[in-house]
N, CA, C and O atoms as a GROMACS GRO file, in nm:
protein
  316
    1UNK      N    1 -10.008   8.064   1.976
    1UNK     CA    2  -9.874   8.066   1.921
    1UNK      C    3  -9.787   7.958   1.986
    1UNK      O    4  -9.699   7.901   1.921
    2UNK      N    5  -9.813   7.929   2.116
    2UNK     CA    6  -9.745   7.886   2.184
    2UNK      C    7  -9.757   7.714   2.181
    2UNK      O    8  -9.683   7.623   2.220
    3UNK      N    9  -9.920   7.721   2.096
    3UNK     CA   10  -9.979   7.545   2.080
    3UNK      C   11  -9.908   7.515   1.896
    3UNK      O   12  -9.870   7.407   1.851
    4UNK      N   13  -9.909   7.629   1.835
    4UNK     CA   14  -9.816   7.607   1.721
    4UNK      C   15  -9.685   7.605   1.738
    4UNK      O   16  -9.625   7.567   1.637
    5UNK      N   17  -9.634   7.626   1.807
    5UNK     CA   18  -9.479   7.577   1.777
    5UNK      C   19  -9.452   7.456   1.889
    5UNK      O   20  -9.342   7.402   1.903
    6UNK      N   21  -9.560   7.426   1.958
    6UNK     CA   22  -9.537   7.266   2.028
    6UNK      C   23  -9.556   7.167   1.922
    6UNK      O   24  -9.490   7.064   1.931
    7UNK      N   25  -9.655   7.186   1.796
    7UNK     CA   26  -9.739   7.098   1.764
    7UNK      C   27  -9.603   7.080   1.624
    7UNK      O   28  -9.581   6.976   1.561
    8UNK      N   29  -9.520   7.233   1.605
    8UNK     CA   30  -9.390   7.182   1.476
    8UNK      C   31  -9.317   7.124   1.531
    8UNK      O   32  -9.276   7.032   1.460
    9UNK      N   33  -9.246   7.126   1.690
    9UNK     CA   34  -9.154   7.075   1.727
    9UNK      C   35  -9.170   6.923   1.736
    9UNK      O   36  -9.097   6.829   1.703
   10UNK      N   37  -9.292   6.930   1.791
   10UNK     CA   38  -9.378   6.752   1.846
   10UNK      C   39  -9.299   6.672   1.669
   10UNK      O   40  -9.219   6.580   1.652
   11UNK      N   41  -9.363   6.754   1.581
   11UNK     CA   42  -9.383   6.664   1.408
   11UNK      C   43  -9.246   6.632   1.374
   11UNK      O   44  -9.201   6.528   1.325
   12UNK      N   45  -9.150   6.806   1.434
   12UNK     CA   46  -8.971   6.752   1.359
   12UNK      C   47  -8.924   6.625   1.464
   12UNK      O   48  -8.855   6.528   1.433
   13UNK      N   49  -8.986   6.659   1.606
   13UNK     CA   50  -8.930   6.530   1.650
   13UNK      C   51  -8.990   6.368   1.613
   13UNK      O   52  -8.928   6.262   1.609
   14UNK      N   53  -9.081   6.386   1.598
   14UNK     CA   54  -9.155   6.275   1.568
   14UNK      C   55  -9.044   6.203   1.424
   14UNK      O   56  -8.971   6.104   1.430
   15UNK      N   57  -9.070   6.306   1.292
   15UNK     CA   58  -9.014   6.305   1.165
   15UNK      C   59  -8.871   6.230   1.204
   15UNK      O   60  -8.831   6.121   1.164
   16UNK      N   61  -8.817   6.310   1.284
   16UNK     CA   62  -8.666   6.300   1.280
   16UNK      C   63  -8.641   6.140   1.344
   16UNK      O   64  -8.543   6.074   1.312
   17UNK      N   65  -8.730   6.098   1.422
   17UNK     CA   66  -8.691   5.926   1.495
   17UNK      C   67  -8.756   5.870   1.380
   17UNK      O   68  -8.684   5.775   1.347
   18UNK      N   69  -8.862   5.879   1.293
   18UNK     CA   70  -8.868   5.794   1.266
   18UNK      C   71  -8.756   5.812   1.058
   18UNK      O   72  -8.722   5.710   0.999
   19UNK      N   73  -8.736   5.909   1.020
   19UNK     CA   74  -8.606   5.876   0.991
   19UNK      C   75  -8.516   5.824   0.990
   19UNK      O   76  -8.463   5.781   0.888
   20UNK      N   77  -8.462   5.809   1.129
   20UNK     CA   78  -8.346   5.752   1.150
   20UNK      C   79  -8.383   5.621   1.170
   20UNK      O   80  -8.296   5.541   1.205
   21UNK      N   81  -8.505   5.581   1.152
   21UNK     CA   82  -8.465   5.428   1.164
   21UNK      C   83  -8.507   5.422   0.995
   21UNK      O   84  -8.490   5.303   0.972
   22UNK      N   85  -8.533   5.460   0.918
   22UNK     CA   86  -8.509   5.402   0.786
   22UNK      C   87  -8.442   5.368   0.726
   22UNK      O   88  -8.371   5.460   0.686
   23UNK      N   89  -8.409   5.253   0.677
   23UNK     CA   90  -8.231   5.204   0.612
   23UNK      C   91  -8.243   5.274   0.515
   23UNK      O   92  -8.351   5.298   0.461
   24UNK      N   93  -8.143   5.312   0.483
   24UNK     CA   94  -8.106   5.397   0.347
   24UNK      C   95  -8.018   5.305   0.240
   24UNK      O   96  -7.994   5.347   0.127
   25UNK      N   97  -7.973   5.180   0.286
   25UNK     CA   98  -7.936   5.075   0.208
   25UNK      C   99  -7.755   5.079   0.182
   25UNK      O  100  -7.702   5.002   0.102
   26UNK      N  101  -7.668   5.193   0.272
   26UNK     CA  102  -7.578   5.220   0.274
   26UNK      C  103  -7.504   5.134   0.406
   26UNK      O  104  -7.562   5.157   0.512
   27UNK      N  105  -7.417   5.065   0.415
   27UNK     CA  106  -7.338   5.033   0.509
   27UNK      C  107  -7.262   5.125   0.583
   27UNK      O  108  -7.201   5.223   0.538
   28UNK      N  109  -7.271   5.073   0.739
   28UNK     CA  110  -7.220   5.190   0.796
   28UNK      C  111  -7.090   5.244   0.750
   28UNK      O  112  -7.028   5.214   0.648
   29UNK      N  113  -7.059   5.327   0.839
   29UNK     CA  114  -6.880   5.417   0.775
   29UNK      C  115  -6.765   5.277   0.866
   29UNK      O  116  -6.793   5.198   0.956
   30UNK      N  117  -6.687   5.291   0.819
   30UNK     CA  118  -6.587   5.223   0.896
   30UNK      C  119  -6.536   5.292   1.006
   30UNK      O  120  -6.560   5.410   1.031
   31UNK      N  121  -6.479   5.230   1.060
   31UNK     CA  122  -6.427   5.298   1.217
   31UNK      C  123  -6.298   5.425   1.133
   31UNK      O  124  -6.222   5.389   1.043
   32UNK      N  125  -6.300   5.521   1.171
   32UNK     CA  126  -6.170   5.616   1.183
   32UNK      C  127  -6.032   5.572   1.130
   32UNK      O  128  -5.939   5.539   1.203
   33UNK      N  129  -6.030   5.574   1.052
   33UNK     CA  130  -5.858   5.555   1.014
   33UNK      C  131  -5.892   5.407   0.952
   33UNK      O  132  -5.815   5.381   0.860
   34UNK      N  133  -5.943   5.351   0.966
   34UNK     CA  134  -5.972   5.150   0.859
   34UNK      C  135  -6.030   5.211   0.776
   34UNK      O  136  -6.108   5.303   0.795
   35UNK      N  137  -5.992   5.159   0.657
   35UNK     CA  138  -6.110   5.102   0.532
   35UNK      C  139  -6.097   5.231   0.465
   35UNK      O  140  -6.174   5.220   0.369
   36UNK      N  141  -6.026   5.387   0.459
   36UNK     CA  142  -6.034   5.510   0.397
   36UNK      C  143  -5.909   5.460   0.274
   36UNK      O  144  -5.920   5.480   0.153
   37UNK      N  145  -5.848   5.423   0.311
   37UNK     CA  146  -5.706   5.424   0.171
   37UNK      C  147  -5.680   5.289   0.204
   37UNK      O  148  -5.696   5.244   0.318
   38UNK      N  149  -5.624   5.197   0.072
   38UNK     CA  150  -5.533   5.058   0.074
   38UNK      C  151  -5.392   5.124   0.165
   38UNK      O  152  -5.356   5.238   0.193
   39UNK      N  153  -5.333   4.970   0.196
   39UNK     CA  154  -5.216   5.001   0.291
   39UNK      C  155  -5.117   5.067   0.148
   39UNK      O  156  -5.130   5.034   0.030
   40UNK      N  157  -5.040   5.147   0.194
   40UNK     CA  158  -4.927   5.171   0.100
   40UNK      C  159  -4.843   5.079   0.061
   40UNK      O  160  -4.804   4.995   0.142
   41UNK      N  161  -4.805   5.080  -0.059
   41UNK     CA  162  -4.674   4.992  -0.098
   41UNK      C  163  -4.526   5.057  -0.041
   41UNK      O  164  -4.494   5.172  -0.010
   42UNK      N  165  -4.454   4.931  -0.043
   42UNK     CA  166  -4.309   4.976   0.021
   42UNK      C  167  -4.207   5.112  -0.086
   42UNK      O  168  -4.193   5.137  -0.206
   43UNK      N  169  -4.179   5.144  -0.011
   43UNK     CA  170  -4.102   5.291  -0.114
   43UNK      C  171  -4.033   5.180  -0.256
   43UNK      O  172  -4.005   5.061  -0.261
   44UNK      N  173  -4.028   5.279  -0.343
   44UNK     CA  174  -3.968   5.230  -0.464
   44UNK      C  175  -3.746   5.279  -0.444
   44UNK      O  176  -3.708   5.360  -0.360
   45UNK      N  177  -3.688   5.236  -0.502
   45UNK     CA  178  -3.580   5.300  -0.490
   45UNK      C  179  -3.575   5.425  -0.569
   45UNK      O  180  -3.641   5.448  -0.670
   46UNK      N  181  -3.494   5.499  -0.516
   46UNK     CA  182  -3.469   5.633  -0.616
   46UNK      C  183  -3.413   5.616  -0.758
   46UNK      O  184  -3.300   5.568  -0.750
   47UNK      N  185  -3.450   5.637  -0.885
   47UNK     CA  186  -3.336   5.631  -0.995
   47UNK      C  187  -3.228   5.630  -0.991
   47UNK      O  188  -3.160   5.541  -1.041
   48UNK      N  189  -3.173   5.748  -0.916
   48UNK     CA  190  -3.006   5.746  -0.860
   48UNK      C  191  -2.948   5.628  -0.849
   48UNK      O  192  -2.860   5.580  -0.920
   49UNK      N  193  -3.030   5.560  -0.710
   49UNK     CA  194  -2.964   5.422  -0.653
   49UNK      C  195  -2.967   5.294  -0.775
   49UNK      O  196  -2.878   5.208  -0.781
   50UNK      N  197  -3.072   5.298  -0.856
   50UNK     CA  198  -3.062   5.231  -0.952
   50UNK      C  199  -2.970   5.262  -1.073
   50UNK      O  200  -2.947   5.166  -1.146
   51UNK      N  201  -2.936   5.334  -1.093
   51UNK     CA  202  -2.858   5.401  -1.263
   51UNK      C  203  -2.743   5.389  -1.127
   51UNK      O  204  -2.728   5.267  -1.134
   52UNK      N  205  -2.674   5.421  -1.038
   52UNK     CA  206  -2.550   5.398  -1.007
   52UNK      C  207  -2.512   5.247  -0.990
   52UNK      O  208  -2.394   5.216  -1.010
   53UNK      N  209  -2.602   5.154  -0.955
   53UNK     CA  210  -2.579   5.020  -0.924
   53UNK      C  211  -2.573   4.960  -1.086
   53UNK      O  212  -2.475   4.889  -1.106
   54UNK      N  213  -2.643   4.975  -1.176
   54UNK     CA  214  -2.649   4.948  -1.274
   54UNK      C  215  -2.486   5.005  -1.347
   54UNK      O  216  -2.412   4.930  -1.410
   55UNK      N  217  -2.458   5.149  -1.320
   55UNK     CA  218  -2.351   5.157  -1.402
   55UNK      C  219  -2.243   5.116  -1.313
   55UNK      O  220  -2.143   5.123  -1.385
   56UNK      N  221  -2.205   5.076  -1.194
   56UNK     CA  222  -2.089   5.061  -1.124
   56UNK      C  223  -2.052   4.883  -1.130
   56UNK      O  224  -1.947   4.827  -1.097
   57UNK      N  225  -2.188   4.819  -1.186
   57UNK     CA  226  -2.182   4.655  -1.263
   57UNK      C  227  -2.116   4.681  -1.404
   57UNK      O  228  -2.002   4.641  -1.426
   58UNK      N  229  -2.183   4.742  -1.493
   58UNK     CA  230  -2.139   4.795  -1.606
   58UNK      C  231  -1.996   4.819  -1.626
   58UNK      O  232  -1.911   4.740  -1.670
   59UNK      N  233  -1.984   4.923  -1.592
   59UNK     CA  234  -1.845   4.970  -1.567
   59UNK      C  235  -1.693   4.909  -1.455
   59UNK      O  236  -1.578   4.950  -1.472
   60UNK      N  237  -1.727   4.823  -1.366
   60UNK     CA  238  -1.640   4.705  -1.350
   60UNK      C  239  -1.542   4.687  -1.413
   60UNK      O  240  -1.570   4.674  -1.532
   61UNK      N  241  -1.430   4.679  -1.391
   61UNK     CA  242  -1.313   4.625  -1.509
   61UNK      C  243  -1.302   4.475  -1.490
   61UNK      O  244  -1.288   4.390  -1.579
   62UNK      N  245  -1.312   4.454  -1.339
   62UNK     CA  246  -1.256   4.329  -1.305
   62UNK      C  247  -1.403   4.175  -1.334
   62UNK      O  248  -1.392   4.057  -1.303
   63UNK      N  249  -1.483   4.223  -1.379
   63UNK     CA  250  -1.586   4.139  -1.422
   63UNK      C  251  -1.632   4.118  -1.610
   63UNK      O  252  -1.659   4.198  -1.699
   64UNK      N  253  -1.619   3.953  -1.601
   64UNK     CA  254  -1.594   3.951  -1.750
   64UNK      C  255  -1.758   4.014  -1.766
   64UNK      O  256  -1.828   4.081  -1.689
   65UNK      N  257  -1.788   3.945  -1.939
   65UNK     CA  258  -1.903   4.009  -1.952
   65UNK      C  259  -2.026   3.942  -1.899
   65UNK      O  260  -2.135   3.995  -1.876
   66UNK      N  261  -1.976   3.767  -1.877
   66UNK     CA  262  -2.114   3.697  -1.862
   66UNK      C  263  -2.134   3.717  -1.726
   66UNK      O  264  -2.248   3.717  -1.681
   67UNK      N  265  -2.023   3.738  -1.644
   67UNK     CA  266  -2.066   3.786  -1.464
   67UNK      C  267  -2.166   3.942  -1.480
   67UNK      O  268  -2.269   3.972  -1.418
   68UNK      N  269  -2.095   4.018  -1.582
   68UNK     CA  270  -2.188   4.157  -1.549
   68UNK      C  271  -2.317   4.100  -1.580
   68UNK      O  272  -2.406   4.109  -1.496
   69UNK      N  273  -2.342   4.028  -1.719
   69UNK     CA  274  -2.441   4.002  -1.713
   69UNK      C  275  -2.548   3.951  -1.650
   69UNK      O  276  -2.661   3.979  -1.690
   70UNK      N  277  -2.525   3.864  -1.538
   70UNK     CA  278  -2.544   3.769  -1.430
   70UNK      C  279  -2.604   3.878  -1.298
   70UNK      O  280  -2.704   3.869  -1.226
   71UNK      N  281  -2.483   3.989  -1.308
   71UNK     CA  282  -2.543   4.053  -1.215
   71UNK      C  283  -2.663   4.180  -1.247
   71UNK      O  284  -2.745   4.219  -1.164
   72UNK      N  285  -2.650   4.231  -1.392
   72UNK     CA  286  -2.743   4.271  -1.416
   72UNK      C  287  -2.874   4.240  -1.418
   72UNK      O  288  -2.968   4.320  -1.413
   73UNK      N  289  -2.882   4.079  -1.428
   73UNK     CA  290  -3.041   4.028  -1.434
   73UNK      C  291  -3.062   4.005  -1.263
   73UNK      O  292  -3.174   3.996  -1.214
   74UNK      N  293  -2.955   3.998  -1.195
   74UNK     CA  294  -2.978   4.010  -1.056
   74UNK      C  295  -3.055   4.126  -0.979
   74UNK      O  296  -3.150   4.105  -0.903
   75UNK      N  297  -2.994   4.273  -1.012
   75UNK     CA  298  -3.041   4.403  -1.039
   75UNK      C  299  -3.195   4.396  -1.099
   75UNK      O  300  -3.289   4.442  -1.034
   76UNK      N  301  -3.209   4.352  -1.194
   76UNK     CA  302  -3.348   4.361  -1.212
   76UNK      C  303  -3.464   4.262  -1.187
   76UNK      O  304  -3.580   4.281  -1.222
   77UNK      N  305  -3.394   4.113  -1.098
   77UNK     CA  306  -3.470   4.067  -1.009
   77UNK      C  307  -3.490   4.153  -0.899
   77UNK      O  308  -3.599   4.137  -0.844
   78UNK      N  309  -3.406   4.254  -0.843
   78UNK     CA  310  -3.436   4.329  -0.699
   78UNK      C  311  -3.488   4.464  -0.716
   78UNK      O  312  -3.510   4.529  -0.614
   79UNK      N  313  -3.508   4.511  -0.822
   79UNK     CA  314  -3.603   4.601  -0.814
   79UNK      C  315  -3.720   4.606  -0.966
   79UNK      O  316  -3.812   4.686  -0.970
   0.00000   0.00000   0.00000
């Protein structure tokens, strides 16, 4: 009993090294925390901040129409 379970252990160890050297054709893992997700993009603005900037150009008294306009395409160069 005692020459059978030397002779399974001897085979899983044997099995098991030479396993591990078989490439499996997979590249290793990346280190911890690299390479799992792209970097994030920068926050977007809230709607709020946009629909108030948009209507407080809009709504202006003291700006004719081609300045609002001017600043509206400004507004939507920045976000």
């Amino acid at each position: 009993m005692k020459i059978t379970l030397a002779v399974i252990f001897t085979a899983c160890a044997v099995l098991s090294a030479v396993l591990a050297e078989v490439p499996t054709g997979m590249p290793p893992p990346p280190p911890f925390g690299q390479g799992m997700m792209p970097p994030l993009p920068p926050p977007l603005p809230s709607n709020d901040t946009v629909g108030w900037e948009i209507l407080g150009t809009v709504m202006n008294p003291t700006l004719s129409r081609e300045q609002k306009k001017e600043q509206l395409m400004e507004l939507v160069k920045k976000y």
